[in-house]
N, C-alpha and C positions, 0 to 999 in steps of 0.2 A: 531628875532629867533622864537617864536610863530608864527608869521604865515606863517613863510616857515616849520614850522612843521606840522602843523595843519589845512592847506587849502587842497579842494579835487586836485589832481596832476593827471591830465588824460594822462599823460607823463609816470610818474612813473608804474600806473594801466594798459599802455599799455608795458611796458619794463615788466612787472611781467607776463604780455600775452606773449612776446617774449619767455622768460627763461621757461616757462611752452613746449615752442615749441620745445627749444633745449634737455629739459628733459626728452618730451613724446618722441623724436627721439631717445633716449639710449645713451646720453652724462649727462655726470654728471657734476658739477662747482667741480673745485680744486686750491689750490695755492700752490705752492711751492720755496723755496728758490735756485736759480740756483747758487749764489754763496754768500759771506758776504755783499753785498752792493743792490742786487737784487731781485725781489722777482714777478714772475711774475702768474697771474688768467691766465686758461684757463679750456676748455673742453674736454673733453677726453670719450672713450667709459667706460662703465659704465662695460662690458667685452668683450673687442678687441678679433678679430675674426683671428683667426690663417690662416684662407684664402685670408683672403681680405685685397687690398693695401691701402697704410697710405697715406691721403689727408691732406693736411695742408691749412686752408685757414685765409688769414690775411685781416684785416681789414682796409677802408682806418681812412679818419680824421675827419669824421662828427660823431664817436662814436663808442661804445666799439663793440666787435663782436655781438653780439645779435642782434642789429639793423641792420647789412649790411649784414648776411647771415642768419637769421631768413626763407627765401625762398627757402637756400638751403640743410639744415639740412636735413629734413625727407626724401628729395628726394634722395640724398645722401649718405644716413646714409645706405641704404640698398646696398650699391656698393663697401664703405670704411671703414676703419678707422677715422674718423674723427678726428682731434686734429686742435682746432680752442681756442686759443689763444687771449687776450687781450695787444696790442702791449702797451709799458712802459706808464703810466702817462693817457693809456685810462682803463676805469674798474677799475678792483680792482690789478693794474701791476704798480709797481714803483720801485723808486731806489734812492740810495743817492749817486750814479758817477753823476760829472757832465759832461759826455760826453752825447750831444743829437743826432747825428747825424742817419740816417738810416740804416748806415754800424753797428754800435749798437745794432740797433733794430733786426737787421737780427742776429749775432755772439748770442746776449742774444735768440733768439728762439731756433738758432744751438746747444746751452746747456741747452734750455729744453730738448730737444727733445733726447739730448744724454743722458742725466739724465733720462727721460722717456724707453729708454735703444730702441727705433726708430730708425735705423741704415740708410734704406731704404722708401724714401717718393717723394711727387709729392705736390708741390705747386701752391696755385692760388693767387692772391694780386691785391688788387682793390684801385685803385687811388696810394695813398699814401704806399697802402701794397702792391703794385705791384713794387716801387723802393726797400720794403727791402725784397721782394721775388726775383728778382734778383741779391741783393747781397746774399741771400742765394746761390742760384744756382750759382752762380760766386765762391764763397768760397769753396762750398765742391759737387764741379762735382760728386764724387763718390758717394754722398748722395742722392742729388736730381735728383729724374728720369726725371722727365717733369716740366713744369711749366707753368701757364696760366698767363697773363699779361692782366689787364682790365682797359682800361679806365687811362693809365698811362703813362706819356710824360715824361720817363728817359731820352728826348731828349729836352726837354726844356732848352732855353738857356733865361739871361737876359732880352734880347731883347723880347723873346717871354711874359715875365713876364710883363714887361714892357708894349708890346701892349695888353695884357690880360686887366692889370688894368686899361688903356686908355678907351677900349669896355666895361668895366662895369662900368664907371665912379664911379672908387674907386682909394682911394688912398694907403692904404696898402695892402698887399696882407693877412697879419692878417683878416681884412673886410670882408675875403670870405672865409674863411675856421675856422675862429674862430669868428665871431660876435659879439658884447657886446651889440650891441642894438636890439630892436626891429624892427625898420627902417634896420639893417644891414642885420639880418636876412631875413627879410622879401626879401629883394635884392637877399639875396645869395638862395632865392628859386626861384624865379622867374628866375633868370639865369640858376639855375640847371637842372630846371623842364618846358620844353613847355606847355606840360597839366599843368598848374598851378592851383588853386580854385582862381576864384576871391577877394574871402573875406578871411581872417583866424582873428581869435578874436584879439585881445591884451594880453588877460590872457592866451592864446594857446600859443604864441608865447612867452612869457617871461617865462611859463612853459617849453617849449622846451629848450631856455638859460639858465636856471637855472638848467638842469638836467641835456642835453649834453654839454655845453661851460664851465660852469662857475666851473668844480670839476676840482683843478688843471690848471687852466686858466696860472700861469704864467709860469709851467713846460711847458705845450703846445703852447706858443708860444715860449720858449726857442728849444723845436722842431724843430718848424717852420724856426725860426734863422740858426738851427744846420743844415738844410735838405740842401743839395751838389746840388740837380737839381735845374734848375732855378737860377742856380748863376753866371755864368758862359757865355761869349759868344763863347768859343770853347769847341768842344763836348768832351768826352774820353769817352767811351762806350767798354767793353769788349766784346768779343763774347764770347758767351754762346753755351757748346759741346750738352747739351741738346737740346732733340724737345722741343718746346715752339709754345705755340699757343698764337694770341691776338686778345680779344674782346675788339672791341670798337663801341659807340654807335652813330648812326650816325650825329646826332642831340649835340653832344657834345658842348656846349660853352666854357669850362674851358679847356682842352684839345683836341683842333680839332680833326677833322679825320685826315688831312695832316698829324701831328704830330704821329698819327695810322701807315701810310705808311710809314715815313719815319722811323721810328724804327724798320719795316720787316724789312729794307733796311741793319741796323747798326749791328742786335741785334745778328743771327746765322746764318750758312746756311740751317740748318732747322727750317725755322720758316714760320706757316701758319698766315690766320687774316681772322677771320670775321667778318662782320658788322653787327652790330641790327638795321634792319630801326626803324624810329620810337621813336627810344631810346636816352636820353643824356648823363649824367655822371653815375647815376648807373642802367647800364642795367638788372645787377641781380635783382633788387627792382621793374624796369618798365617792363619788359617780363621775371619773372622769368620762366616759362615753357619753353621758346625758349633756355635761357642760360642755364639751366640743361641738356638741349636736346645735346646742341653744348659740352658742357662739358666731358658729355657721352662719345659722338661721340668718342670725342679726346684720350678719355682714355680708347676708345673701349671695353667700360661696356655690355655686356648682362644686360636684363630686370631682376629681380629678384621679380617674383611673392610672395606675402606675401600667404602661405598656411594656414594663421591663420585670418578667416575675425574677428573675435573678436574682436581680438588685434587691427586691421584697426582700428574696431569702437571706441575704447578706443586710442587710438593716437590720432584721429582725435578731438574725444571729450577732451579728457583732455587738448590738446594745444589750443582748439577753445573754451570753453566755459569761460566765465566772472566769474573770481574767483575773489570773495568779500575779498576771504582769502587773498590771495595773493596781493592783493589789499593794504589791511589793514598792511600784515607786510611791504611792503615798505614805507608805509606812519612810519610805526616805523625806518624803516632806517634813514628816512628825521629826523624823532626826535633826534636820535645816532650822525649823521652828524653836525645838527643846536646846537644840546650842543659843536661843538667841539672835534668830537671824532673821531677817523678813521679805518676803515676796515681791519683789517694785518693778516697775517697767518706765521707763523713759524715753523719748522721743530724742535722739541728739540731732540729727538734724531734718528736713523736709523729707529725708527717705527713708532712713532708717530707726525703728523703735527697739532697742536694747532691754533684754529680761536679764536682771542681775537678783542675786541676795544680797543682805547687807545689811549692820548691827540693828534692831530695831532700837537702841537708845547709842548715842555717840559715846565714844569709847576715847582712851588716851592712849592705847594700847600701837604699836608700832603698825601701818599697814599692808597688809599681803594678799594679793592679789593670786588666786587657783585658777587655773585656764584647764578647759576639759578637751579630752581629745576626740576623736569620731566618732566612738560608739555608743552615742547617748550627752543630755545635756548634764550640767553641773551636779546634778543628783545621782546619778547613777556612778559616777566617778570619784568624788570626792569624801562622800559619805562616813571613812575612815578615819579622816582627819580631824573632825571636826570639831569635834567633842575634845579631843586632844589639843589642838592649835587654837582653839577660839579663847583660851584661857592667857595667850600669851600674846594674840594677835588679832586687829579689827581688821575680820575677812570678808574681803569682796571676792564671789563666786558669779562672773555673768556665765548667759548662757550664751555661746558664738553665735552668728548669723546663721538662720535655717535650721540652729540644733537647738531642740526645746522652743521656747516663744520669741526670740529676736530674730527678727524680720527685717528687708530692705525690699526698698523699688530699685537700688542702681541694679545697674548689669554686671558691676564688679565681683569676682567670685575669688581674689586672688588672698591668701594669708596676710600681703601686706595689707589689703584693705579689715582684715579683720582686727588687726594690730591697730590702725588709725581710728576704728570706731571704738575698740576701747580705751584710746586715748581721750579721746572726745567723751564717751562717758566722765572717766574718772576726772576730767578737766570741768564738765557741768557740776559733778559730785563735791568740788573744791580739795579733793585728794592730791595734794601736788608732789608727795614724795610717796614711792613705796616699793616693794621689792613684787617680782612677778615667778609664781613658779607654772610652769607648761608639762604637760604629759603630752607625748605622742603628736598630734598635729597639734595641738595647745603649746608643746614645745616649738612651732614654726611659728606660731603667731608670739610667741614671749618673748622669744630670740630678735624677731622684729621689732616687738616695742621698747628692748630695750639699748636698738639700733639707733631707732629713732629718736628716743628722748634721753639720750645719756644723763640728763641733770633731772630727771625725774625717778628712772629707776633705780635702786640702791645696787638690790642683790638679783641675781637671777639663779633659778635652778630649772634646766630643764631634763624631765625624766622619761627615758626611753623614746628619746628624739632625734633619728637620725635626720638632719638637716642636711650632711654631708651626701645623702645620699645620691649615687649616680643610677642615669638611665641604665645602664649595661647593667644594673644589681637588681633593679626591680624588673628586666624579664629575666636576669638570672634567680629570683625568688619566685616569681610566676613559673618558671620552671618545674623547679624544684619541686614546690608543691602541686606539681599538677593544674594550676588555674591559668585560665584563659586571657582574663584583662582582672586591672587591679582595685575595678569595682566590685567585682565578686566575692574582695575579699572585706573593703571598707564597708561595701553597703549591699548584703549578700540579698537575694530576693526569692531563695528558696530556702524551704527545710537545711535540703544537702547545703547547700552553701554557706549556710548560718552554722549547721553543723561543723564544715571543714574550718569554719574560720575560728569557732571555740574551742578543736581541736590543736590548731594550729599556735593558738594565744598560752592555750592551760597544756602543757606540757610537761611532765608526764601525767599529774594528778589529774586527768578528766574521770567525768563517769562514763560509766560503758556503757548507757542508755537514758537519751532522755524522748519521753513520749513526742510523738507528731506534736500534738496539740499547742505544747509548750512551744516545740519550734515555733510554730504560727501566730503563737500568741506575740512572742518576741521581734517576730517582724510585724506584727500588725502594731506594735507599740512604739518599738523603740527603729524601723527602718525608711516605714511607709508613707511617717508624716512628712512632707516638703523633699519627699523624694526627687523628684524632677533638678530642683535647688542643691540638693547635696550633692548628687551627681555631677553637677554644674560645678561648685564648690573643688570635688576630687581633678578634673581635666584644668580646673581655673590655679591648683596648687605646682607653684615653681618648684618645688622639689618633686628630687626623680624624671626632670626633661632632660635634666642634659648632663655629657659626659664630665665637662669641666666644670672646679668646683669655686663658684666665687663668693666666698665668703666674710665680709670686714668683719675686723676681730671688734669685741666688745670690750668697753674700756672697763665694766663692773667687775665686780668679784663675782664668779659663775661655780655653781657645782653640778655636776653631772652624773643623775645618779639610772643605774641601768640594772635590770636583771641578768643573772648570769645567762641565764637560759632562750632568748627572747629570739626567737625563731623569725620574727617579720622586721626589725632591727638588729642585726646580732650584736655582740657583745665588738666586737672590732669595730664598728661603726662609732660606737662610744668612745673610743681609744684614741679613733684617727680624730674624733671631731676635737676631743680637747687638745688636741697640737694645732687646733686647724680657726679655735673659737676665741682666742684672746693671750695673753701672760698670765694673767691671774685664776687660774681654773682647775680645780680639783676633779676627781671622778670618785664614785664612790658605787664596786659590785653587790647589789644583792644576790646571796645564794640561794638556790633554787627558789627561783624566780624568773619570767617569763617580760612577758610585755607591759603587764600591769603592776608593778612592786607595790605600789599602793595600797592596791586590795587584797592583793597574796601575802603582805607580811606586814602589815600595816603599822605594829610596833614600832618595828626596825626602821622603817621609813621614816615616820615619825618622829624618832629619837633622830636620825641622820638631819632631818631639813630643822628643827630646833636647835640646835648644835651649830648649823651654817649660819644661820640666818642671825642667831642673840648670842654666839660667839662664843659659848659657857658647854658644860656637860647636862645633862638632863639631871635634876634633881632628884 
């Protein structure tokens, strides 16, 4: 577990490079619930253009959509709609039916898309996503205007599988589209790919299996099992009323060309095919320029001059330049993952969709709920613990509203409402008792829930959380340190600002230089996303309006734990809150520590909230 957490992943640092691509294009990551059992990630525009037509494109099996249209986003993005989709069990898209089959996979996008409220669309699907992009357009002729078909042998029979696996002297057809070794891999590129590199490392290559193959390894081969092509030695093929076009590459090993021609043949009576010289199974990846060009064509796009060269430069730069940021929080995915934990999004109610972690197999383990505070969602915050406390406890980590991926349409922006929707989570989750710990404004929203639901929460800690705080103290801190308003300091928006506020937090330990670069990198990751929202969130927060301080005491057992040194709460804030927060309440100093004791001394903290919460000394 450490060192699938904790080794550098030029895997992950390059999928962080992807997702920056589809971001800089004006798609956004979202999940949503299509029904009780499903729950599927995709991308979507950021704000869909009431002119321009809805492209859907599906991914095939070597990985979630980022990796296989990463080429065609930005070119694309200025012609359509995009809505590009993580098909079930790839990304962050699962389910608990167990039907795998690709007819599936198409019906579950048919009700994103209706849910998305998408009426009218054009599909493209590659390898794998090209069988369940035909059954889309088989399903709802009225829906799908066009569809593009690449690299995809809906005409494969047994037999062709059969002499498949013969010419790659493999024996499962698993072997080549899901890998488990490095030897297999290594196979299934050389067959993919004619231009091959002679050399690839071992640590590259078991990087690559451990980030693409091995998440969900036995749902995808249950896939694999459930896929209808390739089963079969007589054909049933529908015809399709739609134009369809098909790209295939000439150079194909896994799906010939033949296999190209004969499916003109089967598939409609409008249907055209071009060929990529040069190219094998994904031609989008090996001449993306040629296949955006042909794509065009087909959807008979005029050019769309960008009148804003600015914006060019900032696209170009922000999907191309090597973010440390971005970097670093995947490598805290890999931490979130290797404790055990899994990525889900749930709708609680018609407004708001909720990003939480949480055990990937049910636990018996006591519940404990981590609240994060402003400066970044659940990853960047909690990171320290986890590996620590997961052993002793089933930890649910959401992300708050506007930080990280939970999102609302109300207009409410107040802590209490952030406290009610994580009620209503863990109330759909069936979590009915558990203890809640809050850092910083996570401590205003724990403090709340466990206002509100006395007979649900046990224990409460909340760390470096002045609740008590009065108006008169935050412009007496906006003094002090020189700032102007108190969003300079939660949600700084320059270099300096970001600067003075890491100064302000790491006392005395900072370093005495960190590059431009970094600064910008830092706000472009972890400030810029739902800025407008956060900002909303900091004027929408009841602590620090007012002079008088109205607080009901909590009837739970509460600990309160504070760094000595914490310059944006001081250490008396901690002092006065526990005479001020219930009978039952302890406090407990960290030395030299600041605002984050969490990340500063992470042992100690660790051993402190273990100790409070299972009532014993650490073992």
């Amino acid at each position: 577990m450490a060192t699938s957490s904790s080794w550098f992943s030029l895997v992950s640092l390059f999928e962080s490079h992807l997702r920056n691509t589809f971001t800089s294009s004006g798609l956004s990551s979202q999940s949503i619930d299509i029904d009780s059992d499903t729950t599927l990630h995709f991308w979507s525009p950021k704000h869909p253009s009431l002119t321009l037509p809805s492209l859907v494109l599906l991914h095939g099996f070597g990985g979630n959509s980022v990796w296989q249209w990463s080429s065609q986003v930005q070119c694309l993005s200025t012609h359509f709609n995009l809505y590009v989709p993580d098909l079930i069990f790839f990304g962050e898209s699962f389910t608990t039916s167990l039907e795998r089959s690709e007819i599936f996979q198409a019906v579950s996008v048919g009700k994103l898309l209706e849910l998305l409220g998408v009426t009218r669309y054009s599909v493209i699907g590659t390898s794998y996503g090209g069988f369940v992009a035909y059954h889309m357009a088989r399903l709802w002729p009225e829906r799908v205007e066009k569809i593009v078909i690449v690299n995809s042998a809906l005409n494969l029979t047994s037999k062709d599988t059969e002499e498949l696996l013969k010419k790659a002297k493999i024996e499962k057809i698993e072997s080549l589209f899901l890998p488990s070794s490095s030897a297999e891999l290594l196979a299934c590129f050389r067959l993919m790919h004619k231009r091959f590199p002679i050399y690839i490392p071992e640590f590259l290559l078991n990087d690559i299996l451990n980030i693409l193959c091995n998440e969900n390894r036995k749902e995808k081969l249950e896939l694999l099992k459930g896929t209808i092509v390739g089963q079969e030695d007589i054909l049933s093929i529908s015809h399709l009323h739609q134009e369809v076009l098909i790209i295939w590459g000439e150079d194909d090993p896994i799906f010939s060309l033949e296999k190209g021609y004969e499916l003109k043949e089967l598939i409609g009576d409008k249907v055209s095919m071009e060929v990529m010289p040069k190219t094998s199974h994904t031609p989008q990846n090996e001449n993306p320029k040629l296949f955006n060009e042909i794509v065009k064509k087909f959807f008979d796009t005029k050019v769309i001059k960008n009148t804003n060269p600015q914006q060019e430069v900032i696209m170009a730069t922000s999907s191309s330049c090597f973010s440390l940021v971005s970097w670093y929080e995947s490598h805290l995915r890999n931490t979130f993952t290797s404790a055990g934990l899994s990525s889900k999004s749930i709708n609680i109610d018609a407004d708001t969709t909720m990003h939480y972690w949480s055990p990937k197999h049910p636990l018996t383990l006591p519940p404990l709920v981590l609240i994060h505070g402003f400066g970044g969602s659940s990853l960047w915050q909690w990171s320290k613990q986890l590996q620590y406390l997961c052993s002793h406890f089933t930890l649910y980590l959401p992300d708050l509203i506007f930080i990280g991926k939970s999102v609302t349409n109300s207009s409410d922006r107040s802590e209490v409402f952030q406290a009610v929707s994580l009620g209503k989570l863990f109330e759909l989750l069936g979590v009915t008792r558990y203890s809640v710990m809050g850092t910083s404004y996570g401590g205003f929203v724990a403090y709340h829930m466990a206002r509100l639901w006395p007979d649900r929460v046990e224990k409460v800690i909340i760390a470096s959380s002045a609740i008590n705080m009065r108006q008169k103290e935050v412009e007496e801190l906006l003094k002090k340190e020189k700032i102007e308003k108190i969003e300079d300091v939660f949600m700084p928006s320059s270099p300096d600002e970001l600067l003075t506020l890491i100064r302000l937090m790491h006392k005395p330990r900072f370093p005495i230089y960190i590059p431009n670069f970094l600064l910008n990198d830092f706000l472009n990751v972890l400030c810029n996303e739902n800025r407008k929202e956060r900002l909303e969130l900091l004027k929408g927060t009841t602590v620090g309006k007012e002079d008088i301080i109205s607080l009901p005491p909590l009837q739970q057992e509460v600990l309160i734990v504070w760094g000595e040194d914490d310059p944006i709460f001081p250490l008396e804030k901690g002092y006065e809150l526990k005479e001020l927060i219930g009978d039952n309440v302890r406090i407990e100093v960290m030395p030299k520590t600041s605002h984050m004791p969490q990340i500063e001394n992470p042992k100690v903290f660790n051993d402190i909230v273990k100790k409070f919460l299972l009532g014993r000394s650490p073992s």
